[in-house]
N, C-alpha and C positions, 0 to 999 in steps of 0.2 A: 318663631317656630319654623322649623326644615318646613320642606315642599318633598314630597315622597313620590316617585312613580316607581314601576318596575321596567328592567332593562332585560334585553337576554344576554344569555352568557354562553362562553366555549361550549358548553357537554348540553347545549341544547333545553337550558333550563332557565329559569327567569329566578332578578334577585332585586329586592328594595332597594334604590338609591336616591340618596336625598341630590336635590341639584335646585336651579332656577326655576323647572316645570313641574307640576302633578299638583296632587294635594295637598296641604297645609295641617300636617302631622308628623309629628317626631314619637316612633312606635316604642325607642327605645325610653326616651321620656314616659309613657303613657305607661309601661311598663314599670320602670321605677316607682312613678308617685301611684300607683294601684298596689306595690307592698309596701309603700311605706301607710298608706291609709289602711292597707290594713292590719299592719303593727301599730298602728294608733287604735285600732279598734271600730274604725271606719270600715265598715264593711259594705254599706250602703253604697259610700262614695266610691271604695274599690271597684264594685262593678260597676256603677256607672262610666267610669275611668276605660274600665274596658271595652263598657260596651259602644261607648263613644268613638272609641280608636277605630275598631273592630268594623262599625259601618263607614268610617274614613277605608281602611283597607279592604273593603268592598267594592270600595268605587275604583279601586286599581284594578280587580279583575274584571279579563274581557268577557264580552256579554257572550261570545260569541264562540267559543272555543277553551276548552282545559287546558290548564296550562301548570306543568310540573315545578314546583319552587325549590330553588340553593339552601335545604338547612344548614350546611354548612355554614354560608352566609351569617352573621350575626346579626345586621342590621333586619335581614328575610326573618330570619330566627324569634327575633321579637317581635316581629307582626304575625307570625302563626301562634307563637307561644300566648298571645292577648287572643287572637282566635279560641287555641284552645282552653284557656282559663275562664272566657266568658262562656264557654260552654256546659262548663261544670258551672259556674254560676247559677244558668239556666237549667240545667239537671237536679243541682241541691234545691233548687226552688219549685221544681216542679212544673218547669214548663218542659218538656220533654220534647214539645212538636220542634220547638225552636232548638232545643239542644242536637236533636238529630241531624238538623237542618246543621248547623255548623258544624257538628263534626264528619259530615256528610261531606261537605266543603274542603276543611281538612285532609283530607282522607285523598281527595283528586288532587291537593295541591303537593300531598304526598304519597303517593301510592306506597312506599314502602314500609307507611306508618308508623314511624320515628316517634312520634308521641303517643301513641297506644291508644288512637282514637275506635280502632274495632271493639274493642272490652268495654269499655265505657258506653259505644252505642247500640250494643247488646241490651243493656239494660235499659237503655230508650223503647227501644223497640218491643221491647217485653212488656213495660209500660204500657206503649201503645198498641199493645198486639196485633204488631205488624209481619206475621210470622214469615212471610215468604222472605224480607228480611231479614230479620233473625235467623232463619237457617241459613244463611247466605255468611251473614255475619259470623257464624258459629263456627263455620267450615274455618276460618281463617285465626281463629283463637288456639293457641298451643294445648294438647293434651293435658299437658301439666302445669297447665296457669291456676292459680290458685281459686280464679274466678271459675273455671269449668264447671266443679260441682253445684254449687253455689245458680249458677245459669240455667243449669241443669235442670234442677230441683224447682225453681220458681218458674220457668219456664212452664212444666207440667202441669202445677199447679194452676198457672193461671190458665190456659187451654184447658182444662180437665177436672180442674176443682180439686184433684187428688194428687197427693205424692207422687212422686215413683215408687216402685215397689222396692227399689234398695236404698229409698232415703236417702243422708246426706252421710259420708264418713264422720266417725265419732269427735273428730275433735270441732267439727262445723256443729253437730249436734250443740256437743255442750256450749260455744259460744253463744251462736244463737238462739237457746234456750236458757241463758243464763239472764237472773234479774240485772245484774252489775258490770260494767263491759271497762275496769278500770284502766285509761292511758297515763298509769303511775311509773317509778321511776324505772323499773324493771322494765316494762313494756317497754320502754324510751330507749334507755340503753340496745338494747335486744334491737329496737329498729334501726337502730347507729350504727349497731355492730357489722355491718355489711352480711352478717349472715343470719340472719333472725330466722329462730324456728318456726316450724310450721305453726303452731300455736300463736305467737306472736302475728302471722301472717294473716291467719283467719280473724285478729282482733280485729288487724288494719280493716280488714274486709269488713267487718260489722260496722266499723267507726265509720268506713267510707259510705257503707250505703243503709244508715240508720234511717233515711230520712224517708226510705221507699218503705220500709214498715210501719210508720206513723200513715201512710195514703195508702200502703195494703195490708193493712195487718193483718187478713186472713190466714196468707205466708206462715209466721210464726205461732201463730196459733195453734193450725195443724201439726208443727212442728212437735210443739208441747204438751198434743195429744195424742204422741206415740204412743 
């Protein structure tokens, strides 16, 4: 197993390099065997995989000052990319305090957010209703990200018990009011196709975050007593 530390680099940014000193993790390995576990169907071990890596690559950052990282980097690349994976891990599971916490992380190691850790910690924080976060969070999600309305609408509801008064556009409607959410061959393709319609896209969005209406199903509920 490599020894990992980070170095600085030219443009003022730090990057993973394996050498004789640091830790004793190879982020790119750790990476590898977490998909092939779980194209085995190991799903268990995949996070573990990660999350093992992920507190190695913690112990690289200083205690004591943020410090911006080289996505460029591939070697860097693979130790945010197990960051960011263990986060969703923790999000699909429901631990949300811990998924915020790393993507939180994330997010200083990348300010420019190369991996879309703002969208995703929106919906932590809605969890947690942490609002002064969330509005913070919100300010920084594109108008027409497809998560907006979606944010939007649960967002109220959990603060207020009620919808918005303009609900969700029609085609969030019928997704999320549908008994059957099929990822058949159509949907597939359409998500291949580099341009998947909007319909396609609100699927993705249901299939992403099924797991937060199993723990609030109040959400869809109201939905489905327009």
């Amino acid at each position: 197993m490599r020894k990992a530390q980070l170095r600085p680099t030219a443009e003022n940014t730090y990057k993973v390099a394996y050498g004789t000193k640091g830790i004793t993790c190879d982020f790119g390995r750790a990476l590898d065997k977490s998909r092939r576990q779980e194209a085995d169907g190991d799903i268990v071990g995949a996070c573990n995989t990660r999350f093992e890596a992920v507190q190695q690559f913690m112990e690289l950052l200083p205690d004591s000052e943020t410090v911006e990282l080289d996505t460029a980097d591939a070697d860097t690349r693979d130790a945010m990319t197990l960051l960011h994976d263990s986060a969703i891990d923790h999000f699909l599971a429901g631990d949300f305090e811990m998924c915020a916490a790393m993507l939180e992380t994330l997010l200083e190691l990348d300010p420019e957010d190369r991996f879309e850790a703002t969208r995703r910690l929106a919906y932590a924080y809605i969890a947690l209703e942490e609002w002064e976060l969330f509005d913070e969070a919100m300010h920084d999600i594109d108008e027409r990200s497809i998560d907006k309305p979606l944010l939007v609408a649960w967002s109220t509801f959990r603060r207020t018990g009620e919808l918005p008064k303009d609900g969700l556009p029609a085609v969030y409607m019928r997704e999320f009011t549908a008994e059957e959410h099929p990822a058949d061959e159509a949907y597939l393709r359409d998500v291949d196709s580099g341009r998947p319609s909007r319909e396609t896209l609100v699927r993705q969005l249901w299939l992403q975050t099924e797991h937060l209406w199993a723990q609030f199903p109040g959400f869809i509920e109201a939905l489905k007593n327009i």
